[in-house]
C-alpha positions in Angstrom: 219.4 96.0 118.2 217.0 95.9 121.2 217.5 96.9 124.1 217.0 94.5 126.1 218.6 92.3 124.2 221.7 94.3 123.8 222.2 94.4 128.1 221.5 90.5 128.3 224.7 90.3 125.4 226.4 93.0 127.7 225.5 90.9 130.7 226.5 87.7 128.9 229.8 89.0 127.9 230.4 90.4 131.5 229.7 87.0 133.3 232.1 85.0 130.0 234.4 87.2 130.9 234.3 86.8 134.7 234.4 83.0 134.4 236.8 82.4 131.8 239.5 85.2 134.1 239.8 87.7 131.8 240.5 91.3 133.4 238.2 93.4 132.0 240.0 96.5 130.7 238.8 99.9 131.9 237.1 100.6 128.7 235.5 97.6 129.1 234.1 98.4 132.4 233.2 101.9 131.4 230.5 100.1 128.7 229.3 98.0 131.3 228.5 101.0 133.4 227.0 102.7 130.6 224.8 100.2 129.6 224.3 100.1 133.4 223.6 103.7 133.5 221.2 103.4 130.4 219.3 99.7 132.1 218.5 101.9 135.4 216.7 105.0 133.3 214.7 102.4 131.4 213.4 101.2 134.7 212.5 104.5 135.8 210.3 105.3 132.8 209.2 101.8 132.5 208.4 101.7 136.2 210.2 98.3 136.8 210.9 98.1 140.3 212.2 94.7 140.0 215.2 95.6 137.3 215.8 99.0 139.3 216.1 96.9 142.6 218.3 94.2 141.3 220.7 97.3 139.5 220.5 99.0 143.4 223.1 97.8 146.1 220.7 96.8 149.6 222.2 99.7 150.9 221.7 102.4 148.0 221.3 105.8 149.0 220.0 108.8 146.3 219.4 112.5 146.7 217.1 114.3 144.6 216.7 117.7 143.1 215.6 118.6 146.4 218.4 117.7 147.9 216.0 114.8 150.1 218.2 112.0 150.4 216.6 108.7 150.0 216.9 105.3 151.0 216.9 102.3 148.6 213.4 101.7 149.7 212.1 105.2 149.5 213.5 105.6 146.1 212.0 102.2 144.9 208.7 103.8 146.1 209.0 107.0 144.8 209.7 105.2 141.2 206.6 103.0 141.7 204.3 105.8 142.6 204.6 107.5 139.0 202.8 104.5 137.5 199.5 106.0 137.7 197.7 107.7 134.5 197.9 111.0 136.6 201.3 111.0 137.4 204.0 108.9 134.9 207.3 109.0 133.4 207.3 110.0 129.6 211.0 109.5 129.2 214.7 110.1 130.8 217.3 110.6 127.9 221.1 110.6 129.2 223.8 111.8 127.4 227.1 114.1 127.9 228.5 110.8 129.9 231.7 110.2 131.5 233.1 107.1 133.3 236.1 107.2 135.8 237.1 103.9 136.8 238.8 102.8 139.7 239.8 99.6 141.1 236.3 98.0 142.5 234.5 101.2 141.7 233.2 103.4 139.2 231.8 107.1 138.7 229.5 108.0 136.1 228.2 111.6 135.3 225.6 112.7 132.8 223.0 115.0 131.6 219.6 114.0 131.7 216.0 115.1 130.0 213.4 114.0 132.3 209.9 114.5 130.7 207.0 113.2 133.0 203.5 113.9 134.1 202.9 114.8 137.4 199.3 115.1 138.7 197.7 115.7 135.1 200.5 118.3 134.8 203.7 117.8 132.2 207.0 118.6 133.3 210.4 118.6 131.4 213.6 119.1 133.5 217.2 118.9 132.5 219.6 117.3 135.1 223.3 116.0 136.0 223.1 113.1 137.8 226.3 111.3 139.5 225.8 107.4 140.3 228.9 105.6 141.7 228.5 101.7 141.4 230.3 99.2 143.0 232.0 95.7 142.0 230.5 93.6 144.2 232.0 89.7 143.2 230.3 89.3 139.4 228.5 92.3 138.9 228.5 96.2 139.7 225.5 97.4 141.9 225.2 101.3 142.5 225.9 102.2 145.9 224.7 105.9 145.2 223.3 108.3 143.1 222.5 112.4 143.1 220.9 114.4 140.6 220.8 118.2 140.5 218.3 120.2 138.2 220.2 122.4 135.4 217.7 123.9 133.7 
């Protein structure tokens, strides 16, 4: 199936579910963050500030390998900025994934393969990242993020 196509069924089902006052179960809820999880990567690669910012709560905080900590704003920039032929995402493959669910909140853990160019250079890291998303009414937004290079 394609991927975009599978997150709009996701999303579909999510919203069906919402109106029609089913309780999602936590498994349920774990897929959605998955698919969540897998959504915010594509964006990276892909570059697509507008998907990433709509997946981002307002007040989204990250901290990166270097243990910077970024603001929603700064981190929608930094994504932008490796758009360039000189500097670009080649891929970010998750796996290794785990899901705690809480009441109005959820924790997702993962490793990660980032592969990217980086002024005319490549560059492969391995990663575990930690996002934490929020319900917020309908849908789940991630309130945070961290990543810390493995390998």
């Amino acid at each position: 199936m394609h991927t975009k196509t599978y997150y709009r069924s996701l999303l579909a089902l999510l919203l069906l579910s919402a109106c029609t006052g089913h309780e999602q179960s936590g498994e349920e809820i774990a897929s959605s963050i998955i698919a969540l999880a897998k959504e915010r990567s594509l964006a990276v690669v892909k570059s697509d500030t507008a998907t990433l910012g709509n997946i981002l709560d307002k007040n989204f905080r990250y901290i990166n390998i270097f243990g910077e900590s970024l603001s929603r704003k700064k981190y929608l920039e930094n994504n932008f900025s490796l758009g360039s032929d000189s500097s670009k995402w080649i891929s970010q493959d998750i796996d290794s994934m785990a899901v705690r669910v809480l009441k109005n909140s959820a924790v997702i853990t993962f490793r990660v393969l980032d592969k990217f160019i980086y002024e005319g250079s490549p560059y492969q890291n391995y990663c575990r990242s930690t996002f934490v998303y929020e319900r917020q009414g309908d849908e789940w937004k991630c309130i945070i993020g961290q990543t810390t290079k493995i390998e």
